[in-house]
C-alpha positions as CSV (number, residue, x, y, z in Angstrom):
1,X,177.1,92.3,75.7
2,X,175.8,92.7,72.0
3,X,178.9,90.5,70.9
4,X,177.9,87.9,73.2
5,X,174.3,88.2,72.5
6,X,174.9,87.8,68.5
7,X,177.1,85.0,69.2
8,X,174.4,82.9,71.4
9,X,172.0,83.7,68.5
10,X,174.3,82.6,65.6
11,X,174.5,79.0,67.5
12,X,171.0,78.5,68.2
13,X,170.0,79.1,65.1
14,X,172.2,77.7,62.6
15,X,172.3,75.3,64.7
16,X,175.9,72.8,64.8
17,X,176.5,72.7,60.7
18,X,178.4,69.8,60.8
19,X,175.4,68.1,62.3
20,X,173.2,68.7,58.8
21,X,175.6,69.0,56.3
22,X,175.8,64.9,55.7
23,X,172.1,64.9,56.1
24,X,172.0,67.9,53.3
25,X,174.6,66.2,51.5
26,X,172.0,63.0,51.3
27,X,168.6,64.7,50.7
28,X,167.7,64.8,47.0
29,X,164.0,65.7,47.4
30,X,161.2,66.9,49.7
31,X,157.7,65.6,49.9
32,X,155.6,68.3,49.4
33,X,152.2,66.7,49.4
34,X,151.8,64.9,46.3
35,X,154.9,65.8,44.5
36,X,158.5,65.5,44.6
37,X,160.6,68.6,44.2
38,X,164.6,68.8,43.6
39,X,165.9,70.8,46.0
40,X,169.6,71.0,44.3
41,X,170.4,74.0,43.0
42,X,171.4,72.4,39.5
43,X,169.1,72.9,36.8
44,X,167.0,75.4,38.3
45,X,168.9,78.7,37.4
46,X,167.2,78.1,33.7
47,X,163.5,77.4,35.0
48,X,163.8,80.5,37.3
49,X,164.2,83.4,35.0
50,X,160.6,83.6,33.9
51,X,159.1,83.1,36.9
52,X,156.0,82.7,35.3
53,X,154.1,80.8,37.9
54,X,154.2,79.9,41.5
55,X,156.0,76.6,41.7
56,X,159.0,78.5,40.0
57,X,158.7,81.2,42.3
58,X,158.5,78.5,45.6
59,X,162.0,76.9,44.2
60,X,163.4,80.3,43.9
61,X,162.3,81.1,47.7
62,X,163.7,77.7,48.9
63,X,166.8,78.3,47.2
64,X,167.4,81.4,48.9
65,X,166.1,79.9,52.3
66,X,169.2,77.2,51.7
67,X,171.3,79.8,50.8
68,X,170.6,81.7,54.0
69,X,171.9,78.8,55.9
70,X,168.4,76.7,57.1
71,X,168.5,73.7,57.1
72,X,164.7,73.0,55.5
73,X,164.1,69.8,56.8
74,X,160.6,69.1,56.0
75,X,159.4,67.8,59.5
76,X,160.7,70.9,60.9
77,X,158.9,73.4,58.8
78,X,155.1,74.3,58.5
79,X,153.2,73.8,55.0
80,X,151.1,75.8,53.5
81,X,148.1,73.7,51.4
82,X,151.1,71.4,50.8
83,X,153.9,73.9,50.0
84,X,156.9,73.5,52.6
85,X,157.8,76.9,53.9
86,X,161.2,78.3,52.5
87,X,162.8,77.8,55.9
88,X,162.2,76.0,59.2
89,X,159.8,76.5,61.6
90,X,162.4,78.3,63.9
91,X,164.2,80.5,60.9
92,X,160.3,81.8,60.3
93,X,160.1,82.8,64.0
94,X,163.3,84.7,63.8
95,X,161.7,86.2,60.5
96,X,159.2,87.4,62.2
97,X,160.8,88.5,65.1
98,X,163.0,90.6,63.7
99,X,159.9,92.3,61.6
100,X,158.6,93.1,65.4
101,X,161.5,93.8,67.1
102,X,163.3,96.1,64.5
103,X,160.0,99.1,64.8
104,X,159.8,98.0,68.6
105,X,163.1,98.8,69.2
106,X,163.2,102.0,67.1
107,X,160.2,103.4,69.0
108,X,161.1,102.3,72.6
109,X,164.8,102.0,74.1
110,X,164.6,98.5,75.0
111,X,168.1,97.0,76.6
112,X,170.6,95.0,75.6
113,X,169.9,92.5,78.6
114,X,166.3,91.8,77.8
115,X,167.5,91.2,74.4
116,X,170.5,89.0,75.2
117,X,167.4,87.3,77.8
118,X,165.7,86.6,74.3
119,X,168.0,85.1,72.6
120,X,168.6,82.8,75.4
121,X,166.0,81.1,74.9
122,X,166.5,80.2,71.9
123,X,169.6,78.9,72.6
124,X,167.9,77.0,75.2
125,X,165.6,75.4,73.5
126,X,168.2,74.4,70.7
127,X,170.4,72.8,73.5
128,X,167.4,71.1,75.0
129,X,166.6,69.5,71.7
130,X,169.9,68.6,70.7
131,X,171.1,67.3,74.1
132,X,168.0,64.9,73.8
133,X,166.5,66.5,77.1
134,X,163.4,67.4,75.6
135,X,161.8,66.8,72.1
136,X,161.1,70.6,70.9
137,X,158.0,70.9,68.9
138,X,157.6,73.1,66.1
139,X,155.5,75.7,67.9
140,X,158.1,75.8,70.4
141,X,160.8,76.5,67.8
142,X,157.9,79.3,66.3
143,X,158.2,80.8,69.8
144,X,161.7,81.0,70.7
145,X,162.4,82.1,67.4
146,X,160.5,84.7,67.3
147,X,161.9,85.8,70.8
148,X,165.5,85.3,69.4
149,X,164.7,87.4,66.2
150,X,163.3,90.5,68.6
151,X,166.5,90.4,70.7
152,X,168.8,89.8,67.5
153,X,166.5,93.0,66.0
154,X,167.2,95.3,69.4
155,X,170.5,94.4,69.4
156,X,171.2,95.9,66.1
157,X,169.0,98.5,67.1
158,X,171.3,99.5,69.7
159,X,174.3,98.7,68.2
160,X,173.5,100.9,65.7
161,X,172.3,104.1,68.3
162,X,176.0,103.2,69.8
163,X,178.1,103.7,66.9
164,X,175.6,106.9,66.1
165,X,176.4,108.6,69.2
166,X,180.4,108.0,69.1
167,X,180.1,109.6,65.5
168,X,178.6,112.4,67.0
169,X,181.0,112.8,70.2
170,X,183.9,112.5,67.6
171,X,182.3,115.6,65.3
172,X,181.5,117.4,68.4
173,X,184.8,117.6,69.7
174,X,186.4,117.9,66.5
Protein backbone atom coordinates (compact mmCIF):
# COMPACT_ATOMS: atom_id res chain seq x y z
CA UNK A 1 0.00 0.00 0.00
CA UNK A 2 2.98 2.44 0.97
CA UNK A 3 4.72 1.41 -2.48
CA UNK A 4 1.65 2.27 -4.26
CA UNK A 5 1.07 5.35 -2.24
CA UNK A 6 4.78 6.78 -2.93
CA UNK A 7 4.39 5.86 -6.47
CA UNK A 8 0.98 8.02 -6.96
CA UNK A 9 2.85 10.85 -5.16
CA UNK A 10 6.05 10.70 -7.26
CA UNK A 11 3.63 11.22 -10.50
CA UNK A 12 1.59 13.95 -9.26
CA UNK A 13 4.22 15.84 -8.27
CA UNK A 14 6.93 15.74 -10.64
CA UNK A 15 4.60 15.78 -12.71
CA UNK A 16 5.31 13.97 -16.66
CA UNK A 17 9.27 15.30 -17.12
CA UNK A 18 9.20 14.99 -20.52
CA UNK A 19 6.40 17.43 -20.60
CA UNK A 20 8.86 20.48 -19.01
CA UNK A 21 12.04 19.45 -19.96
CA UNK A 22 11.85 21.31 -23.60
CA UNK A 23 10.13 24.10 -21.86
CA UNK A 24 13.24 24.08 -19.23
CA UNK A 25 15.47 23.45 -21.95
CA UNK A 26 14.02 27.02 -23.56
CA UNK A 27 13.61 29.22 -20.43
CA UNK A 28 16.63 31.52 -19.99
CA UNK A 29 15.11 33.94 -17.36
CA UNK A 30 12.21 34.67 -14.97
CA UNK A 31 10.49 37.89 -14.43
CA UNK A 32 10.71 38.64 -11.06
CA UNK A 33 9.07 42.00 -10.83
CA UNK A 34 11.35 44.47 -12.31
CA UNK A 35 14.35 42.35 -13.03
CA UNK A 36 15.49 39.57 -14.95
CA UNK A 37 17.36 36.74 -13.27
CA UNK A 38 19.38 33.76 -14.95
CA UNK A 39 18.15 30.79 -13.83
CA UNK A 40 21.11 28.46 -15.41
CA UNK A 41 23.25 27.15 -13.20
CA UNK A 42 26.44 28.58 -15.05
CA UNK A 43 28.09 31.33 -13.56
CA UNK A 44 26.49 31.31 -10.39
CA UNK A 45 28.75 28.76 -8.37
CA UNK A 46 31.33 31.96 -8.19
CA UNK A 47 28.61 34.67 -7.00
CA UNK A 48 27.27 32.10 -4.34
CA UNK A 49 30.08 31.53 -2.05
CA UNK A 50 29.81 34.72 -0.19
CA UNK A 51 26.42 34.86 0.18
CA UNK A 52 26.65 38.20 1.30
CA UNK A 53 23.22 39.42 0.53
CA UNK A 54 19.79 38.17 -0.27
CA UNK A 55 19.61 38.06 -4.03
CA UNK A 56 22.69 35.59 -3.80
CA UNK A 57 21.00 33.68 -1.30
CA UNK A 58 17.41 33.62 -3.57
CA UNK A 59 19.62 32.09 -6.64
CA UNK A 60 21.10 29.62 -4.28
CA UNK A 61 17.43 28.60 -3.03
CA UNK A 62 16.18 28.46 -6.70
CA UNK A 63 18.98 26.36 -7.64
CA UNK A 64 18.35 23.88 -5.14
CA UNK A 65 14.48 24.06 -5.84
CA UNK A 66 15.65 22.99 -9.71
CA UNK A 67 17.71 20.64 -8.46
CA UNK A 68 14.95 18.99 -6.37
CA UNK A 69 13.12 18.38 -9.54
CA UNK A 70 10.35 21.56 -9.72
CA UNK A 71 9.74 22.75 -12.41
CA UNK A 72 9.57 26.71 -11.23
CA UNK A 73 7.52 28.08 -13.76
CA UNK A 74 6.76 31.49 -12.69
CA UNK A 75 2.89 31.51 -13.23
CA UNK A 76 2.73 28.52 -11.14
CA UNK A 77 4.51 29.82 -8.03
CA UNK A 78 3.60 32.58 -5.53
CA UNK A 79 5.88 35.82 -5.08
CA UNK A 80 6.95 37.31 -2.34
CA UNK A 81 7.27 41.40 -2.72
CA UNK A 82 8.46 40.27 -6.17
CA UNK A 83 10.73 37.37 -5.35
CA UNK A 84 9.37 33.98 -7.09
CA UNK A 85 9.30 31.30 -4.50
CA UNK A 86 12.15 28.60 -4.95
CA UNK A 87 9.52 26.06 -6.11
CA UNK A 88 6.00 25.86 -7.37
CA UNK A 89 2.99 26.57 -5.79
CA UNK A 90 2.29 22.76 -5.41
CA UNK A 91 6.12 21.69 -4.29
CA UNK A 92 5.49 24.47 -1.38
CA UNK A 93 2.30 22.59 -0.36
CA UNK A 94 4.03 19.30 -0.23
CA UNK A 95 6.77 21.36 1.84
CA UNK A 96 4.50 22.13 4.10
CA UNK A 97 2.74 19.17 4.36
CA UNK A 98 5.25 17.08 5.12
CA UNK A 99 6.35 19.72 8.05
CA UNK A 100 2.59 18.83 9.41
CA UNK A 101 2.28 15.46 8.69
CA UNK A 102 5.83 14.17 9.84
CA UNK A 103 4.93 15.40 14.09
CA UNK A 104 1.20 14.38 13.22
CA UNK A 105 2.04 11.17 12.36
CA UNK A 106 4.70 10.58 15.11
CA UNK A 107 2.16 11.57 17.79
CA UNK A 108 -1.03 9.77 16.37
CA UNK A 109 -1.05 6.32 14.36
CA UNK A 110 -2.61 7.62 11.40
CA UNK A 111 -3.14 4.80 8.49
CA UNK A 112 -1.72 4.06 5.45
CA UNK A 113 -5.16 4.37 3.67
CA UNK A 114 -5.99 7.97 4.74
CA UNK A 115 -2.59 8.67 3.64
CA UNK A 116 -2.66 6.89 0.25
CA UNK A 117 -6.47 8.95 0.29
CA UNK A 118 -4.15 12.09 0.47
CA UNK A 119 -2.08 11.67 -1.97
CA UNK A 120 -4.83 10.94 -4.29
CA UNK A 121 -5.72 14.03 -4.57
CA UNK A 122 -2.97 15.22 -5.58
CA UNK A 123 -2.79 13.07 -8.19
CA UNK A 124 -6.21 14.10 -9.06
CA UNK A 125 -5.83 17.30 -9.39
CA UNK A 126 -2.56 16.84 -11.52
CA UNK A 127 -4.61 14.54 -13.94
CA UNK A 128 -7.41 17.11 -13.97
CA UNK A 129 -5.14 19.83 -15.07
CA UNK A 130 -3.16 17.96 -17.42
CA UNK A 131 -6.01 16.18 -19.12
CA UNK A 132 -7.47 19.73 -19.74
CA UNK A 133 -10.63 18.87 -17.63
CA UNK A 134 -10.27 21.59 -15.31
CA UNK A 135 -7.77 24.60 -15.17
CA UNK A 136 -6.13 24.08 -11.45
CA UNK A 137 -5.44 27.22 -9.76
CA UNK A 138 -2.63 27.89 -7.65
CA UNK A 139 -4.43 27.63 -4.37
CA UNK A 140 -5.76 24.46 -5.51
CA UNK A 141 -2.21 23.12 -6.15
CA UNK A 142 -1.40 24.89 -2.37
CA UNK A 143 -4.13 22.45 -1.09
CA UNK A 144 -3.57 19.25 -2.59
CA UNK A 145 -0.09 19.60 -2.08
CA UNK A 146 -0.20 20.07 1.17
CA UNK A 147 -2.56 16.96 1.49
CA UNK A 148 -0.06 14.91 -0.65
CA UNK A 149 2.94 16.01 1.49
CA UNK A 150 0.90 14.80 4.95
CA UNK A 151 0.19 11.40 3.32
CA UNK A 152 3.83 11.17 1.75
CA UNK A 153 4.98 12.29 5.65
CA UNK A 154 2.65 9.29 7.28
CA UNK A 155 3.77 7.08 4.93
CA UNK A 156 7.25 7.26 5.90
CA UNK A 157 6.13 7.50 9.19
CA UNK A 158 4.82 4.11 9.01
CA UNK A 159 7.09 2.71 6.92
CA UNK A 160 9.59 3.51 9.20
CA UNK A 161 7.44 1.93 12.55
CA UNK A 162 7.32 -1.23 10.12
CA UNK A 163 10.80 -1.84 9.46
CA UNK A 164 11.30 -0.91 13.47
CA UNK A 165 9.09 -3.60 14.63
CA UNK A 166 10.57 -6.53 12.15
CA UNK A 167 13.99 -5.38 13.71
CA UNK A 168 12.73 -6.04 16.91
CA UNK A 169 10.78 -9.54 16.09
CA UNK A 170 14.15 -10.54 14.48
CA UNK A 171 16.31 -9.64 17.88
CA UNK A 172 13.63 -11.08 19.87
CA UNK A 173 13.70 -14.40 18.52
CA UNK A 174 17.24 -14.33 17.99
Amino acid sequence: MARVAAGIYFLACRGLYADFAEWRANQKHVHTGSALIATTSSGLRGTMNGRKNFYSLWLHLMEIGAAAGCHQRPERSFFFHGWQFPVCARCTGVLLGQLLGFPAAVVKNISCSVAAICCESTLLDWLLQYAGVKKSTNTRRLITGVLGGFGLAVIYVNAVRGIVRKIKRGVEKA
